[in-house]
N, C-alpha and C positions, 0 to 999 in steps of 0.2 A: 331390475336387471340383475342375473345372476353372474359374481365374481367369481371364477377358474383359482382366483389364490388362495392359498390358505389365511384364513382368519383368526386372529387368538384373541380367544372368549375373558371373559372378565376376569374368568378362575385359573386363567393362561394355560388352557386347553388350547389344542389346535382346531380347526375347524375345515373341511374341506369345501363345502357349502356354503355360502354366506349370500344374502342378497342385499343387492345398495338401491336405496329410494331417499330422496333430499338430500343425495350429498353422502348421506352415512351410509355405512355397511353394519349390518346384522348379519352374527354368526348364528347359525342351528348344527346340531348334528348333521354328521354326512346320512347324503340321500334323503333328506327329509324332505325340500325341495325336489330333487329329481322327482321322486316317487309323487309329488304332489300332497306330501302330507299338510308343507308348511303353505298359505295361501297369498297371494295378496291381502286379505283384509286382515291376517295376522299377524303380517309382516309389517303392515299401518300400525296395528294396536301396538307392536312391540317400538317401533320408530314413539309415537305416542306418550309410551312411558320412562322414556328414555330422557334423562337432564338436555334440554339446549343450549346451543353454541351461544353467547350473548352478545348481542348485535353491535356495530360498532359506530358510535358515533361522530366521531372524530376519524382522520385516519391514522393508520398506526406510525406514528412518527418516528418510533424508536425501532420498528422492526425494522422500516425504508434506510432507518442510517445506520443499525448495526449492519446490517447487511451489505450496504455500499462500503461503509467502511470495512467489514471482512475482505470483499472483492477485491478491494484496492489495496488491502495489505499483502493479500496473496500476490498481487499482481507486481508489487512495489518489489518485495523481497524477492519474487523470480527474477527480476529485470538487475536488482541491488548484488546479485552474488555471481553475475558473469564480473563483476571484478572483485569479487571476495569479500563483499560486506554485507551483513545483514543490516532489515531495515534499525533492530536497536542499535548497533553501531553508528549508523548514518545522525541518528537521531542526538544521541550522547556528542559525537562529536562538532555538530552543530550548535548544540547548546554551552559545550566547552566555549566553541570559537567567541561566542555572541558575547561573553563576558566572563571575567573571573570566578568562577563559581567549584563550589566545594561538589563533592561524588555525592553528598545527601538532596544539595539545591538540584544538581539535576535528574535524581534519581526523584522527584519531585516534578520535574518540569516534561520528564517523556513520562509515566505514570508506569515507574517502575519498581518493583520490591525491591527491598535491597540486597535479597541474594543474585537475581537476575543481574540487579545493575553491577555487582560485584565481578562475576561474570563477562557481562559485557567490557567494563573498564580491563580485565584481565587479557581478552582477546584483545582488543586493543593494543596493550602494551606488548602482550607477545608478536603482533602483525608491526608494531615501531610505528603506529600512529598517536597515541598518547602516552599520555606518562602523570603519577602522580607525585606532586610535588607541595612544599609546604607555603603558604599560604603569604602573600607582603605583606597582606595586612596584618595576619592573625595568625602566628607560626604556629598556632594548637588547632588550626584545619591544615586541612592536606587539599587542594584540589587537584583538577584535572588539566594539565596543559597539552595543546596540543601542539605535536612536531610539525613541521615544514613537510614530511612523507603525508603525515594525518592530513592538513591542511589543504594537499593536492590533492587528496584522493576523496576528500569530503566535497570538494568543489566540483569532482567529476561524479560522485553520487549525488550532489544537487541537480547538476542536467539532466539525470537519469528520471529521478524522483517530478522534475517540472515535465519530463515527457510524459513521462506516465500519467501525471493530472491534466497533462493539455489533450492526451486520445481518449480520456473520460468524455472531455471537457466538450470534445468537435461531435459528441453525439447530440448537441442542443446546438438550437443556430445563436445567430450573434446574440439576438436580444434574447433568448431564452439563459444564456450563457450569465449573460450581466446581471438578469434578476434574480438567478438563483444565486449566484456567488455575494450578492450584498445578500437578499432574504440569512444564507447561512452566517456567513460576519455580522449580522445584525441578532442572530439568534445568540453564536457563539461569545458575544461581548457583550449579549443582558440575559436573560431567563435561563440560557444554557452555562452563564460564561464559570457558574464554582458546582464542586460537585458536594452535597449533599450528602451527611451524614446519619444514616439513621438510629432515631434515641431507641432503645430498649421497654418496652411496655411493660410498666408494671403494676402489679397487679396488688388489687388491696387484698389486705388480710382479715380473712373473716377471724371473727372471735369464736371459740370453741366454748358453746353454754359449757 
């Protein structure tokens, strides 16, 4: 099958000509095809010599949830700022509510840097939903409290946020619904529930005769 798009070659040439067989496209020079230079059984060999995709055996597990998770943050944060919040505010201030906690525990807890979270707590304070304050227990932290303004407005961004997981949700029927929501809590509270640090390989040192 010959593609009409432009193709860019290994060398990041452009390619006018290209033909796709198994999936892949092979670029050639413009007109090489047209003219019939380039053939089918050349367009085999070069498919042929070409690295393969490598087959999957499992399915991809991480593609299916970053992706549903992309979706539903875009979807969460369109739906989160017809009343002026974004979804890291919804997030911080939720975790404020839940219990005493310092701007590093929850800059912890939504999986935030700490400039972003700095950030976020600032909108915050500017919008009079939080406020940082120093600590009963431990007057050398500062946490986050949240105002009585923050407090309503995080309770009407929780409706928002369980709407939005309940029209994921009605695209599976009832018992489709139930088994995926335990399979995930049963993933996310063992094999998925810490994230995973990776060590630095290091490498032995050869001896110089």
């Amino acid at each position: 099958m010959r593609s009409r798009q432009p193709v860019v070659g290994p060398d990041g040439s452009r390619f006018r000509d290209s033909a796709v067989a198994g999936g892949q496209a092979v670029a050639f020079p413009r007109g090489m095809i047209r003219l019939g230079i380039i053939s089918g059984q050349m367009i085999r060999a070069n498919l042929d010599g070409m690295a393969q995709l490598p087959a999957r055996t499992v399915p991809d597990l991480t593609g299916y949830l970053t992706h549903a998770g992309h979706v539903l943050e875009t979807q969460l944060s369109a739906a989160l700022a017809e009343i002026g919040l974004t979804l890291r505010m919804q997030c911080v201030l939720r975790h404020a509510l839940e219990a005493e906690r310092t701007q590093i525990q929850i800059a912890e807890l939504a999986y935030l840097d700490k400039t972003t979270m700095v950030v976020t707590v600032d909108a915050l304070e500017k919008a009079g939903y939080a406020e940082r304050k120093p600590s009963a227990t431990d007057r050398r932290a500062r946490i986050i409290a949240v105002t009585e303004a923050g407090a309503a407005i995080a309770a009407e961004g929780q409706q928002i946020v369980d709407r939005v997981h309940a029209e994921a949700l009605d695209a599976l029927t009832a018992a489709q619904r139930k088994t995926f929501v335990e399979s995930v809590t049963t993933l996310v509270a063992g094999p998925l529930a810490t994230p995973v640090t990776a060590q630095p390989v290091r490498r032995s040192r050869q001896r110089i005769a």
